[in-house]
Structure formats: C-alpha cells, structure tokens
ZAVOKE-802430 format. One record per residue: chain; x, y, z of N, C-alpha, C in turn; residue in three letters; residue number from 1. Coordinates in pm, 1 decimal, padded with zeros to 6 digits. Atoms other than C-alpha are relative to their C-alpha. Example, Ala and Ser with C-alpha at 12.3 -4.5 7.8 and 13.67 -1.06 7.14 Angstrom:
REM ZAVOKE-802430
ATOM  chaine       n.X       n.Y       n.Z      ca.X      ca.Y      ca.Z       c.X       c.Y       c.Z  residu  num
ATOM       A   00089.0  -00119.0   00000.0   01230.0  -00450.0   00780.0   00090.0   00120.0   00000.0     ALA    1
ATOM       A  -00082.0  -00119.0  -00006.0   01367.0  -00106.0   00714.0  -00077.0   00109.0   00073.0     SER    2
***
This chain:
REM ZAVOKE-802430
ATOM  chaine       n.X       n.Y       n.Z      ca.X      ca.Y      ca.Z       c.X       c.Y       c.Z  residu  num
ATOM       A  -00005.5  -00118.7   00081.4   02136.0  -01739.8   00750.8  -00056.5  -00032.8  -00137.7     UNK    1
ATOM       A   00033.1   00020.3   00172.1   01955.3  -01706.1   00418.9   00107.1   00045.2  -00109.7     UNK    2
ATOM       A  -00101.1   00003.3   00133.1   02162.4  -01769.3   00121.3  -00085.2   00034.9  -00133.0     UNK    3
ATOM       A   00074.4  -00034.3   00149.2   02012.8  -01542.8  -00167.7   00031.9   00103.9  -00073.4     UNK    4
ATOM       A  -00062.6  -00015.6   00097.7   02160.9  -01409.6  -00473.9  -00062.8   00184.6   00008.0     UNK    5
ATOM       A   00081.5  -00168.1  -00046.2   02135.4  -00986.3  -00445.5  -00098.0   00074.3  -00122.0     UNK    6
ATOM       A   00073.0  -00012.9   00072.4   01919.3  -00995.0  -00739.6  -00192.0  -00052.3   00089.6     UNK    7
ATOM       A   00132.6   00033.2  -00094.1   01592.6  -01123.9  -00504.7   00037.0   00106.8   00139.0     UNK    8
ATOM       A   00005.4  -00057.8  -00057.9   01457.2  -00889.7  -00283.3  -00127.2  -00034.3   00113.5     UNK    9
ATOM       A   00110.4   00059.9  -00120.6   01209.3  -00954.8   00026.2  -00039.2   00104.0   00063.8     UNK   10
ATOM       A   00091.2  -00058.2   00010.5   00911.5  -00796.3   00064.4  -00079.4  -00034.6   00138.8     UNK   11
ATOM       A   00036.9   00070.4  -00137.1   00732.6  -00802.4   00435.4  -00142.4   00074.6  -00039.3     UNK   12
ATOM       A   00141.3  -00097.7  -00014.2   00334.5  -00692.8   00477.5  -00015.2   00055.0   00101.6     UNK   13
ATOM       A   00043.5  -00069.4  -00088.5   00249.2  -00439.6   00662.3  -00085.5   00009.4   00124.5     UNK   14
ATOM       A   00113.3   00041.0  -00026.1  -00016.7  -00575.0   00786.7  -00044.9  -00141.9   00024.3     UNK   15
ATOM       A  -00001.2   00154.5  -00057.8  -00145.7  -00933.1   00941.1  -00123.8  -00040.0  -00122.0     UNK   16
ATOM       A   00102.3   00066.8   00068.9  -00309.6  -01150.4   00664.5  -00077.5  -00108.2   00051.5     UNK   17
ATOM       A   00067.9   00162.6  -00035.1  -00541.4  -01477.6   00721.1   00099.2  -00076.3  -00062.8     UNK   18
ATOM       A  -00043.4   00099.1   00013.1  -00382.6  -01765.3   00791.9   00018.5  -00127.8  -00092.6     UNK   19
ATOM       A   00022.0   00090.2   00064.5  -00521.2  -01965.2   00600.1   00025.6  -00002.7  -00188.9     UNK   20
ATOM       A  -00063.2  -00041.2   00140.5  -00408.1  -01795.6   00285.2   00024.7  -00063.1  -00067.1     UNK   21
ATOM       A  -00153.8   00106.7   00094.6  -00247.7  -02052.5  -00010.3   00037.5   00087.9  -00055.1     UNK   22
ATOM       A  -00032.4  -00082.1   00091.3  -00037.0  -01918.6  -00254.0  -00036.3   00076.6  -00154.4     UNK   23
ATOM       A   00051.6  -00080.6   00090.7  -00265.9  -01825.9  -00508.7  -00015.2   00120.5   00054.9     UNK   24
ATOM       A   00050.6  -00106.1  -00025.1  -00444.1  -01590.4  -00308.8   00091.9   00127.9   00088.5     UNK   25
ATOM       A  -00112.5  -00113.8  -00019.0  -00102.9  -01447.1  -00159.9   00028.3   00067.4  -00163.2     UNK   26
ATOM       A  -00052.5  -00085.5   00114.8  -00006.2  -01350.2  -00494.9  -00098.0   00073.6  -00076.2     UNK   27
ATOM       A   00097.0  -00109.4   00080.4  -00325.5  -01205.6  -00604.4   00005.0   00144.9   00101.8     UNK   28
ATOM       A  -00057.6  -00100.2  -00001.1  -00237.6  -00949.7  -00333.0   00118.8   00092.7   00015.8     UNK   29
ATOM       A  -00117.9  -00079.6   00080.1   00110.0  -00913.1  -00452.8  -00025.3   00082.8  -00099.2     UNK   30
ATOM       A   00010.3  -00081.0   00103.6  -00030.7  -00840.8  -00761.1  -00089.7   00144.1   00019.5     UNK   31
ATOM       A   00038.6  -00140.8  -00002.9  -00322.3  -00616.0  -00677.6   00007.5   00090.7   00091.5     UNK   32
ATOM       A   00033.0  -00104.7  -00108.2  -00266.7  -00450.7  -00333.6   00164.3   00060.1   00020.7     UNK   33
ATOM       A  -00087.8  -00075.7   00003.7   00097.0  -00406.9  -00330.5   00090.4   00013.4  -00160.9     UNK   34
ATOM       A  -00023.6  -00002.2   00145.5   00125.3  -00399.9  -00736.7   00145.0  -00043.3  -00060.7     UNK   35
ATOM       A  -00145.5   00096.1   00074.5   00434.2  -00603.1  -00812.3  -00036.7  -00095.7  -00031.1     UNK   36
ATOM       A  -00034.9   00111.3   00097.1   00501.2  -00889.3  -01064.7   00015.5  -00070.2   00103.9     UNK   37
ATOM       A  -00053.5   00090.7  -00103.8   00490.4  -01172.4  -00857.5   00032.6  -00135.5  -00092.2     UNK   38
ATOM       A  -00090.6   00092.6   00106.5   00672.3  -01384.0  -01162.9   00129.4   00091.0   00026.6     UNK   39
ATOM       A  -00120.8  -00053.7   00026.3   00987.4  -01174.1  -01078.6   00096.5  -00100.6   00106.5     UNK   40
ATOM       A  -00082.0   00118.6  -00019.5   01123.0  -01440.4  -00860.2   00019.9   00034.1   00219.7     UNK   41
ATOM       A  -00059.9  -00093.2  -00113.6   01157.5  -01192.6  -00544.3  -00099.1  -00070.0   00144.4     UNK   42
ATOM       A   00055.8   00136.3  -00102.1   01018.4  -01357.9  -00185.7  -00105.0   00106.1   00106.4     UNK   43
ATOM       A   00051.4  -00081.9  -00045.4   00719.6  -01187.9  -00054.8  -00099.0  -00091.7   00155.9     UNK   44
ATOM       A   00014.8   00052.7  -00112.7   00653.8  -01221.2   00344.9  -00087.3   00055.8   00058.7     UNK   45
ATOM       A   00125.5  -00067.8  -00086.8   00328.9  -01241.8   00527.6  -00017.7  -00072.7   00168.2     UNK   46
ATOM       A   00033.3   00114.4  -00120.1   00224.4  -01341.4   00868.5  -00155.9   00048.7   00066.4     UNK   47
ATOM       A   00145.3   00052.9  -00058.0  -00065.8  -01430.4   01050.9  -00075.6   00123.8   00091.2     UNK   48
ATOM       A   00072.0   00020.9  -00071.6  -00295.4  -01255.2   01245.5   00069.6   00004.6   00145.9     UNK   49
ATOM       A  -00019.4   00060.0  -00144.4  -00192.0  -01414.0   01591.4   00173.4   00043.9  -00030.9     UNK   50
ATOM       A  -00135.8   00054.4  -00040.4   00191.6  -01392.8   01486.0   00025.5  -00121.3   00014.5     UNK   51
ATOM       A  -00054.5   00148.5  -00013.6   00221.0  -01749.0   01507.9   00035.8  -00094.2  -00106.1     UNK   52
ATOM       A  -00032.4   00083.4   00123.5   00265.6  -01827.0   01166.1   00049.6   00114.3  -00101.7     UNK   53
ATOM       A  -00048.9  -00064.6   00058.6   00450.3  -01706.5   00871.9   00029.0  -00041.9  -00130.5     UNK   54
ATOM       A   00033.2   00054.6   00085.3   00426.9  -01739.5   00532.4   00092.5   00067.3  -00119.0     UNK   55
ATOM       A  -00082.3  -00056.5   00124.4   00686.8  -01684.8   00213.2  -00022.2  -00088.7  -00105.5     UNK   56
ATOM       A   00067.7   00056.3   00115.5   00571.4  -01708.8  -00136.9   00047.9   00042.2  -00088.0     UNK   57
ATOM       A  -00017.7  -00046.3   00101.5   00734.8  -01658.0  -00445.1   00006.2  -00049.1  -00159.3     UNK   58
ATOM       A  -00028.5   00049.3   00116.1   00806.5  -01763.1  -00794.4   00072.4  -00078.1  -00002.2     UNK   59
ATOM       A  -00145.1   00056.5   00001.9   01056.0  -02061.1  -00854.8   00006.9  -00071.3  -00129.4     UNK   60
ATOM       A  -00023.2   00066.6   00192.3   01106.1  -02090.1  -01250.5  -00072.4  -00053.7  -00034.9     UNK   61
ATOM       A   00140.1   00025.8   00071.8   00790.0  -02242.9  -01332.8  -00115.9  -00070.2   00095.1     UNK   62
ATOM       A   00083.7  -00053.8  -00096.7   00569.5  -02202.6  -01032.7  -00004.2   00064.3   00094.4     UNK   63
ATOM       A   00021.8  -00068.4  -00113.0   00470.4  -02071.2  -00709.9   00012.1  -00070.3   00112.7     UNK   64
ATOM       A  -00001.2   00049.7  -00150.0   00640.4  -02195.3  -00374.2  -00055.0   00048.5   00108.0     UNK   65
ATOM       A   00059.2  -00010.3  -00132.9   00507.8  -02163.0  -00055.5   00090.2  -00027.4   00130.1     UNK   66
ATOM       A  -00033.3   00034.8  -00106.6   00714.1  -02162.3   00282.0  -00100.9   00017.3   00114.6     UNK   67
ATOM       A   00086.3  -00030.7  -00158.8   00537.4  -02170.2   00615.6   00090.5  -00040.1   00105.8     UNK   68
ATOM       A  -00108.8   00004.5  -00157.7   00680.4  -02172.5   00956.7  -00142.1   00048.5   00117.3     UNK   69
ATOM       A   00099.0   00009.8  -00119.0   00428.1  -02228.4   01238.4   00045.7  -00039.7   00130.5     UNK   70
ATOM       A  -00044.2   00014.0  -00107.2   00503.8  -02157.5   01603.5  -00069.2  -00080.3   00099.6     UNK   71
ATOM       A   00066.6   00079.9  -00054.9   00434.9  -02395.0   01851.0  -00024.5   00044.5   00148.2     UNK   72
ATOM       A   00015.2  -00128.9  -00129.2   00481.4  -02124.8   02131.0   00094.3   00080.9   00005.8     UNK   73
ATOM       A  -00087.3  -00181.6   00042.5   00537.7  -01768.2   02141.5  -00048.0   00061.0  -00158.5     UNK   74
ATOM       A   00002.6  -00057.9   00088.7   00482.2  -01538.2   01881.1   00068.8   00090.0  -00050.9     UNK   75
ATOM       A  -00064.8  -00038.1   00103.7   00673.9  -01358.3   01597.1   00015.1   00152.0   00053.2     UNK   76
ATOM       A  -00009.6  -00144.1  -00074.1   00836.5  -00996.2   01711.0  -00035.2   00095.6  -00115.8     UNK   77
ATOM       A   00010.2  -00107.4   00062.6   00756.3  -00730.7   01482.9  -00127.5   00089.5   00000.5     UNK   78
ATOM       A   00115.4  -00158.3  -00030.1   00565.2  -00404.5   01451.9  -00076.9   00009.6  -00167.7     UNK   79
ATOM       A   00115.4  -00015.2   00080.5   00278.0  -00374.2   01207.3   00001.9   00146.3  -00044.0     UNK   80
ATOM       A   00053.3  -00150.9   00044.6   00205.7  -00028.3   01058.0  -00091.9   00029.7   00042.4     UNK   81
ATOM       A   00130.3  -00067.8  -00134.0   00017.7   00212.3   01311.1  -00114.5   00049.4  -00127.0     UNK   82
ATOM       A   00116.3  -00050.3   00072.0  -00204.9   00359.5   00993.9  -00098.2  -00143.8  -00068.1     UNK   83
ATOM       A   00131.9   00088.8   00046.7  -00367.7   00025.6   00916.5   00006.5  -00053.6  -00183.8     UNK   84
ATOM       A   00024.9   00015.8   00141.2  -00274.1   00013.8   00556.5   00108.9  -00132.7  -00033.8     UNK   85
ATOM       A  -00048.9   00141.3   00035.8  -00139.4  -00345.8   00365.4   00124.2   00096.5  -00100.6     UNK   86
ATOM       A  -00134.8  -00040.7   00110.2   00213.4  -00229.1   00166.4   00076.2  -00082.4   00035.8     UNK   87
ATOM       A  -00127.5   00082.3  -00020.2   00521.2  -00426.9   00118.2   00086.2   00145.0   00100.5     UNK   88
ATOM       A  -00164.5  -00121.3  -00022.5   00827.2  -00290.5   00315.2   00090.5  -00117.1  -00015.6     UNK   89
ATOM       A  -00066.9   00029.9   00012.7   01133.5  -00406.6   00204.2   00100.1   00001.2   00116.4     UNK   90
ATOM       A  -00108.4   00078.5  -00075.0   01395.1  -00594.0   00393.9   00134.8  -00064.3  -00049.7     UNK   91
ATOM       A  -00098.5   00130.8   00031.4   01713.2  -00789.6   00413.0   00021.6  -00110.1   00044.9     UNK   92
ATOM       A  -00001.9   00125.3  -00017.7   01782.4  -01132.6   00409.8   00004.9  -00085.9   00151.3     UNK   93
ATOM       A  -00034.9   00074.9  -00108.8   01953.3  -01138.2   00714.6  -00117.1   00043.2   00132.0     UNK   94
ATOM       A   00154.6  -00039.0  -00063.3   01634.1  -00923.8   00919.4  -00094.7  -00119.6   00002.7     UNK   95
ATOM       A   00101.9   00071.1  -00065.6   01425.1  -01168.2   00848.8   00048.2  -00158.0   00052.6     UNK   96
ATOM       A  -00038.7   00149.2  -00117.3   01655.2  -01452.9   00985.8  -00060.5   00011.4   00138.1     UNK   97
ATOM       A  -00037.7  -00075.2  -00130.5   01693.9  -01256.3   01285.0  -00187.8  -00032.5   00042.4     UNK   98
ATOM       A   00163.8  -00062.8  -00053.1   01258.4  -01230.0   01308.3   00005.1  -00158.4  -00010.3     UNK   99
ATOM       A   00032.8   00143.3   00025.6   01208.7  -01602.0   01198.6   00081.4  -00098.4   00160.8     UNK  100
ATOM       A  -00035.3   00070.1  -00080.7   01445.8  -01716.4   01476.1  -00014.9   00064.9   00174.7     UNK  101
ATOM       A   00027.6  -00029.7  -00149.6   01279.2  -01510.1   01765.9   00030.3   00140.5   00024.8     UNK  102
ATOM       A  -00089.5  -00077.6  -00018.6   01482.6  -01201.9   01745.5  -00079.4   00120.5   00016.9     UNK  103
ATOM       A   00074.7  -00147.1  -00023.0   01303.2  -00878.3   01862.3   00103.3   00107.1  -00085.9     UNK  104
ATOM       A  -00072.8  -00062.1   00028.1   01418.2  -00620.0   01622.9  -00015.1   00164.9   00012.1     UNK  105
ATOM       A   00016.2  -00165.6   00008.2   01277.4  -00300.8   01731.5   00078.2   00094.1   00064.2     UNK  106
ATOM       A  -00083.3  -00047.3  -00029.3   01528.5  -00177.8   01945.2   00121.6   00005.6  -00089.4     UNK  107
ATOM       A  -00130.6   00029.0   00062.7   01794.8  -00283.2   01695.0   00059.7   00134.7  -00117.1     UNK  108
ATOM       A  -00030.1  -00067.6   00053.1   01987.7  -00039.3   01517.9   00105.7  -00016.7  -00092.5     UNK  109
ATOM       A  -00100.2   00022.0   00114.6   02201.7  -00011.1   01186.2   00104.2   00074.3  -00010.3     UNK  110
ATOM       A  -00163.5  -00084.0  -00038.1   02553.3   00089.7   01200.5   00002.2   00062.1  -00174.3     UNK  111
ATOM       A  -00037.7  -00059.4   00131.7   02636.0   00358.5   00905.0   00101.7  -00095.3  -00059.9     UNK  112
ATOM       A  -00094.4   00110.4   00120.7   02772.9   00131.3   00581.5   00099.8   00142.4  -00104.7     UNK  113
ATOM       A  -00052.9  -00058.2   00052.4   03035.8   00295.2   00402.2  -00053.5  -00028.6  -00134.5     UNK  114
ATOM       A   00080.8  -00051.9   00149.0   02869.2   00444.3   00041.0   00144.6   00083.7  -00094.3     UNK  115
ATOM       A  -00171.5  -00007.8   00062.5   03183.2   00492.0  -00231.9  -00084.2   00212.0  -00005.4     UNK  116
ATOM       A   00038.6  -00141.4   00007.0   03162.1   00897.9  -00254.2  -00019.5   00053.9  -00128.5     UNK  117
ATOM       A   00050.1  -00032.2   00078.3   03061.9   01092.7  -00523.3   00086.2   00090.3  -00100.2     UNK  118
ATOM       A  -00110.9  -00078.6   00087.4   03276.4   01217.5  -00813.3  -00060.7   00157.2  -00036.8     UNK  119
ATOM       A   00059.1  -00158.3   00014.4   03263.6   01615.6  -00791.4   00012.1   00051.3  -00132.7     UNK  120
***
C-alpha cells in the first residue's frame, strides 16, 4: 500500500507515452500539456505504449525523482481515453496499488463514503 501524506495527489495520463521518456521530458508535459506545477511535490503517472512499463515522476525537495516498474510478463490493466486526448485524471493512492500489482480495475466499483451533511 502506498503511504502518502493527503496533501500529494496522483495524477494518471490519459494516454500511452514513449517509453523511453526521462524525467525531464515527463515534466515538460506536466507542465505544458496537462498545465500543472510540477515543483508542487504531487506524483504524476505515465505508462508505456505496450503497458509494460510504468513510470512516476515527481518533485522531491530539491529535484526530480523518477520511479519505473517494468513488466517482465503481462501487461498493466487499464483503460486509456476513447477520444485520444493526453489529460491527467486523478486518482487514489490505493488505485494505483491495486493497477501496479496486476489488479484489473474496470469492473470495480466504489461503495458510497459517508460526506458530513450540510448545515441548512
């Protein structure tokens, strides 16, 4: 399970980047294609192409980390955006355990969270 403070938020692409990406050129399209600060600390997630690789890049107090995770068979479950266009969609922590460790999540569904009610 990822352990991360509810001030960082995780950011998935829409869309399959090149592999071969480093983290400069991930964060140049943090900055210009899905227009967020990518000095805010927050963990923005791309993957490959093939699905077989996966790539998290963010800020860590005075540079730019890089995770990767490369499959050695099988590929990564998730659904891409049918219109073709690169945007972040936001996620939670524990989603992308669940994707990182195999987990098909498109059938999966979210049980209503109790929301405090609203002073009339």
């Amino acid at each position: 399970m990822l352990s991360l403070p509810p001030s960082v938020r995780l950011f998935v692409a829409t869309e399959p980047v090149d592999g071969r990406k480093g983290a400069d050129s991930l964060m140049v399209i943090v900055r210009d294609v899905f227009r967020h600060d990518p000095l805010t600390g927050h963990l923005f997630v791309f993957f490959s192409k093939r699905r077989d690789r996966v790539r998290i890049v963010y800020w860590d107090r005075n540079g730019f980390a890089m995770w990767t995770k490369r499959l050695e068979r099988g590929r990564f479950r998730l659904t891409f955006s049918a219109d073709g266009k690169l945007v972040p969609h936001a996620i939670e922590a524990a989603e992308l355990a669940l994707i990182l460790e195999g987990i098909d999540l498109t059938d999966a569904r979210r049980r209503p969270r109790w929301q405090p009610g609203r002073a009339a």
